[in-house]
C-alpha positions as MATLAB code, in Angstrom:
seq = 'XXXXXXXXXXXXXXXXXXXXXXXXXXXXXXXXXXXXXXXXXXXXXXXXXXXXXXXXXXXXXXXXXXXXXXXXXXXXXXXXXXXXXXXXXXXXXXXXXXXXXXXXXXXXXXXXXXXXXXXXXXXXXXXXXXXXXXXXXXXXXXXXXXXXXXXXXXXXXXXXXXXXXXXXXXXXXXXXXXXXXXXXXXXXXXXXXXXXXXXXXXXXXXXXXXXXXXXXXXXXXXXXXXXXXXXXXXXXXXXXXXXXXXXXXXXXXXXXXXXXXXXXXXXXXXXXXXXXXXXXXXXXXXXXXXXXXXXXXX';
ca = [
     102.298  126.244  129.686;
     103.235  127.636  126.291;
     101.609  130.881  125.670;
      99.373  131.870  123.177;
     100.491  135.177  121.128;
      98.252  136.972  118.036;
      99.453  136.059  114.804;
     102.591  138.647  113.425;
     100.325  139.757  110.367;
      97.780  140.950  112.712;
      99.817  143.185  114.531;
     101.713  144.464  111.274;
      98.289  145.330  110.365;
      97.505  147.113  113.147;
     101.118  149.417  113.356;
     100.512  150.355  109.612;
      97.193  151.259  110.158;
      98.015  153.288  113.308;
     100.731  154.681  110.705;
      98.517  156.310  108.362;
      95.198  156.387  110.192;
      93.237  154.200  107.544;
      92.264  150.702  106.714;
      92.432  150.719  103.204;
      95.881  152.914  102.926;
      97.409  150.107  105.364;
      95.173  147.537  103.227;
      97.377  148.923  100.145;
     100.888  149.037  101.194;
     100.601  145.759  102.795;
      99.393  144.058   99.466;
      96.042  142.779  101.449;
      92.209  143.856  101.191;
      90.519  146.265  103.104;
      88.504  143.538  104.409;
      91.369  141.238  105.269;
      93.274  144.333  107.270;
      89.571  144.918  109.314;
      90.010  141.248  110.008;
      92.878  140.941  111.524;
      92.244  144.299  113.339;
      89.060  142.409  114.828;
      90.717  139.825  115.530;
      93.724  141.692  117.483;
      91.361  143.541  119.435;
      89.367  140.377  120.336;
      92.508  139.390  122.044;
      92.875  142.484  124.156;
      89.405  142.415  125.053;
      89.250  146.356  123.904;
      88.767  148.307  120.896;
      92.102  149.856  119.531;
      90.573  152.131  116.784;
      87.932  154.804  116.701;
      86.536  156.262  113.741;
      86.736  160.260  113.234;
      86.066  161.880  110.571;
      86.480  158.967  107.937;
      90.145  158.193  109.766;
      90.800  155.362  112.222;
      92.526  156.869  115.401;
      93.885  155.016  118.002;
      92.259  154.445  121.367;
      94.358  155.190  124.526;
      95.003  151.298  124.981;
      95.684  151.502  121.364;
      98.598  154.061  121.474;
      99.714  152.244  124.996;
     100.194  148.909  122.508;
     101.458  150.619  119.731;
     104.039  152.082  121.523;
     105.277  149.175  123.034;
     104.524  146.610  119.992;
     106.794  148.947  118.110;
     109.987  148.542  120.705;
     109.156  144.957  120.453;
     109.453  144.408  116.543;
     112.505  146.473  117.010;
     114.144  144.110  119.109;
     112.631  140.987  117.133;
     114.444  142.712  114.088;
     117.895  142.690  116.414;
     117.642  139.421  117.403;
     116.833  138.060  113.483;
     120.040  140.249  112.429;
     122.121  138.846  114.915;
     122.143  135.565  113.567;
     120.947  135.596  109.678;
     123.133  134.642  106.930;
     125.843  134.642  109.705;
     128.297  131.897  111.364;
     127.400  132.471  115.115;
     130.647  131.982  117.177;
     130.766  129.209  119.833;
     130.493  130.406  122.993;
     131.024  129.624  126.704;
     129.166  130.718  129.793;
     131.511  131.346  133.036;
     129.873  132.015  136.321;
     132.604  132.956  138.949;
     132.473  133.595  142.327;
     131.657  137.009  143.676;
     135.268  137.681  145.722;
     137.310  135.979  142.756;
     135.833  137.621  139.726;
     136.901  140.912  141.784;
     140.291  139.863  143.068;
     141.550  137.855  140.659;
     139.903  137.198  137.685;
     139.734  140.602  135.393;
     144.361  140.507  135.423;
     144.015  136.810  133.758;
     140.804  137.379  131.192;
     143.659  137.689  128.452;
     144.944  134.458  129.118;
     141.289  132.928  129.274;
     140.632  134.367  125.943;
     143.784  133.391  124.590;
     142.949  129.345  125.543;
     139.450  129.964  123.806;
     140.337  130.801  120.443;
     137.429  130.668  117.930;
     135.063  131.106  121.387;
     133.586  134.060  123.295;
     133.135  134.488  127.129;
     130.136  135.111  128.144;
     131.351  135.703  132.782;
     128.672  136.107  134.830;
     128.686  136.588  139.261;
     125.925  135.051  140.069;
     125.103  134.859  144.230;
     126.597  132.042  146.129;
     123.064  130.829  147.138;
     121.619  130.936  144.069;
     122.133  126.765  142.692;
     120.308  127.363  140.223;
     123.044  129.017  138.288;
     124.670  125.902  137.449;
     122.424  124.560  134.971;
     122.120  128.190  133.403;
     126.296  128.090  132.380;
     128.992  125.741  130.778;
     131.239  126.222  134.199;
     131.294  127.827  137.096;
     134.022  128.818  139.699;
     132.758  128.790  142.995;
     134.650  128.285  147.290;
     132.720  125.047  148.754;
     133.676  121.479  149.685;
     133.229  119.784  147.176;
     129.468  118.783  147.511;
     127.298  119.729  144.391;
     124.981  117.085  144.094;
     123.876  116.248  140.277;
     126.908  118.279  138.638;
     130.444  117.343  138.158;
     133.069  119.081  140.388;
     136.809  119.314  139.929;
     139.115  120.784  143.190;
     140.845  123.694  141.209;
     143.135  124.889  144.441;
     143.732  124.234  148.233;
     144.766  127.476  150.381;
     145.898  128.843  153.397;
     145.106  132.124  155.377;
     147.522  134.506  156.579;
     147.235  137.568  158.636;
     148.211  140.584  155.809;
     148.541  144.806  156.058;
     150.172  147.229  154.213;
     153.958  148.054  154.238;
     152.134  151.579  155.101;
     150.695  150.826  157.806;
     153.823  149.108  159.157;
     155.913  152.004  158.618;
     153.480  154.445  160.250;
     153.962  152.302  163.184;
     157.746  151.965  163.329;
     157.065  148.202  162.781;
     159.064  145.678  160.518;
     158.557  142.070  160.007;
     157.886  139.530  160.791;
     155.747  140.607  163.659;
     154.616  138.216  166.568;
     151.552  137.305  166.793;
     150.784  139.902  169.864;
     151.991  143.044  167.319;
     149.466  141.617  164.598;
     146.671  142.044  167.532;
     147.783  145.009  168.617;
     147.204  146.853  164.599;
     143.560  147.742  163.924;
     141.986  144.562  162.767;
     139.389  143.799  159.911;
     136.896  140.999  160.740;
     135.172  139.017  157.843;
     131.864  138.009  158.121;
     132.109  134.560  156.768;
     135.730  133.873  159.029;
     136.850  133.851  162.417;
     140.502  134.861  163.484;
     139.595  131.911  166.273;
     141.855  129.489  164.059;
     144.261  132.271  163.337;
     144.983  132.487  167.285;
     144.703  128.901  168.061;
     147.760  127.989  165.402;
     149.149  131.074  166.820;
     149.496  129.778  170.601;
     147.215  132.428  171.791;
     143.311  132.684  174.103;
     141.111  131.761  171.373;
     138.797  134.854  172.021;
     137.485  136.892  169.106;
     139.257  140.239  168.864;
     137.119  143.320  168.229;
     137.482  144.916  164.690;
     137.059  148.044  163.450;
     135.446  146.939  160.391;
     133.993  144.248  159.123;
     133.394  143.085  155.495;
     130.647  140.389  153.580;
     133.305  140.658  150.900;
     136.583  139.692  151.022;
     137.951  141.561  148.057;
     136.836  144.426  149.977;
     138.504  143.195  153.131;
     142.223  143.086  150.900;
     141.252  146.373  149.534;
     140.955  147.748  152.741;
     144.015  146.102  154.338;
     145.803  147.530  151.122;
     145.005  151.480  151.809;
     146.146  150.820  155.535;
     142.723  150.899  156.863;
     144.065  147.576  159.166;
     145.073  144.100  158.593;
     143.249  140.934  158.048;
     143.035  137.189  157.381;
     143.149  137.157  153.443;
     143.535  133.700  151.268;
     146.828  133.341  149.396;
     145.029  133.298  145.736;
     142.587  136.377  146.424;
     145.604  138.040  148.011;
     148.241  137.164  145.656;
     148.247  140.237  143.413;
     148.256  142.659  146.130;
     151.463  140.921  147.792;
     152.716  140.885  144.456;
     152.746  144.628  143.825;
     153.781  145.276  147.094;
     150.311  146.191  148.532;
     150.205  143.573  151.236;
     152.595  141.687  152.717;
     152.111  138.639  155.546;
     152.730  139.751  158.630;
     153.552  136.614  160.803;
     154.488  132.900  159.818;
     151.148  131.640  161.537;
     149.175  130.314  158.410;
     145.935  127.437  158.792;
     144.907  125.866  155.730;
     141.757  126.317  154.290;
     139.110  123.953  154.051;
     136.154  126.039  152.074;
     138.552  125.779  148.423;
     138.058  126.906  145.106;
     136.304  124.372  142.873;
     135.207  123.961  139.480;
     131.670  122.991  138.661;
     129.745  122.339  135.602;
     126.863  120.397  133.933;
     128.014  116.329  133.344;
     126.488  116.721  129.851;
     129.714  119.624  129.403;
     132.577  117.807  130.236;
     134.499  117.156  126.982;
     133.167  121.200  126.231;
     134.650  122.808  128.965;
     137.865  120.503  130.227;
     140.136  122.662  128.057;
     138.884  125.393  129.929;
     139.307  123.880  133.352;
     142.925  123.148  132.342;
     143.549  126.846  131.690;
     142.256  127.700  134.816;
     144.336  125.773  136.732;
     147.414  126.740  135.234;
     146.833  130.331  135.793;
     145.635  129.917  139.750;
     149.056  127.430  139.856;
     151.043  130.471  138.492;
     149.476  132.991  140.886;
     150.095  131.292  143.931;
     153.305  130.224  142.678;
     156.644  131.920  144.915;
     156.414  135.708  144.232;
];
């Protein structure tokens, strides 16, 4: 239901009158009558249901509801003022709206921003990291980057990357140990391990030959960029995907510890509006060049 607001003259009125304490001063520098400024003072305070003005002394001083609303009426002409300057007598720049998973936008995502802005010349980014849960994102952005299978009813979806999850730890952690790679699977269990709240290492052991029995952990993140930041200091090792991974192993943070690897099946897709298609495929194509070229060989 569209609201109904009191008229912008009326509450001009009533800041220059709370200004200089008097009707017909206010009346004056706002080129009106004294009657029209008490009119649309009556009328403002007809809305409130409360006076805003007292009279003392032949002044008009404001009530305490009246200096409680003239306090925050002024903050709110302030940022009506912003918002007018931000796009008068000026050519607003196009703009799109990127929602990215949680784990990527950490892991991966701030390294390539150069190369996203690059692709968007003339355009700004606007990246948001908005909940998984929360669907209602979608139709609130141009795109979004988000792990799932693939089933987003009423939006378009495009599968950006497949993966795979290895068991990683730091060359650190190795060394303190007086172990070098590859290890079997048995050494891998026998390092402190890192659980994952949203992942089993059930899969891990079954490729791996071994009881499929949940090892303890000695901690346990909701995150997984947390979990690869962790396995990076030496605080354990983990299951980590190849693409939230990849930079670590690249600088020589991580490394895989085994050849056991299982594919994953929750991916990284692309998801947007149908009505954005043609605005954001350039976009999409950039994407996937720069998740090919971080999974690519190190």
């Amino acid at each position: 239901m569209l609201k109904r607001y009191p008229s912008i003259q009326s509450m001009q009125a009533f800041l220059q009158a709370a200004r200089v304490g008097s009707f017909s001063s206010a009346a004056r520098q706002l080129s009106l009558t004294h009657s029209a400024i008490s009119q649309q003072i009556r009328t403002l305070e007809e809305f409130v249901g409360q006076p805003l003005f007292v009279r003392e002394s032949g002044r008009v001083v404001l009530t305490d509801a009246g200096v409680l609303f003239a306090n925050q009426l002024t903050d709110g002409f302030e940022q009506i003022d912003r918002a007018l300057s931000s796009v008068k007598e000026r050519t607003v720049k196009q703009s799109i709206t990127l929602d990215v998973d949680p784990e990527l936008a950490q892991s991966w995502l701030v390294t390539r921003l150069p190369a996203l802005l690059d692709a968007l010349t003339g355009t700004s980014l606007t990246v948001l990291s908005t909940p998984r849960h929360e669907r209602s994102a979608f139709e609130r952005v141009d795109i979004a980057l988000r792990y799932g299978y693939g089933e987003w009813e009423g939006f378009e979806n495009a599968l950006i990357s497949g993966d795979r999850l290895t068991a990683m730890g730091s060359p650190a952690l190795l060394e303190a140990r007086g172990l070098s790679l590859p290890l079997t699977p048995e050494q891998v269990l026998d390092l402190p391990l890192l659980g994952y709240t949203k992942r089993s290492w059930i899969p891990w052991l079954t490729a791996a030959g071994l009881p499929a029995v949940e090892p303890d952990a000695v901690a346990v993140f909701d995150n997984a960029a947390g979990l690869i930041a962790a396995a990076s200091a030496g605080v354990g090792v983990g299951l980590a995907r190849g693409l939230l991974a990849a930079d670590a192993k690249r600088e020589g943070r991580l490394v895989e510890l085994t050849q056991v690897e299982i594919p994953t099946h929750y991916n990284l897709y692309a998801v947007w509006p149908r009505e954005k298609a043609a605005r954001v495929a350039p976009l999409i194509d950039v994407i996937r060049e720069l998740v090919a070229q971080t999974v690519s060989p190190c």
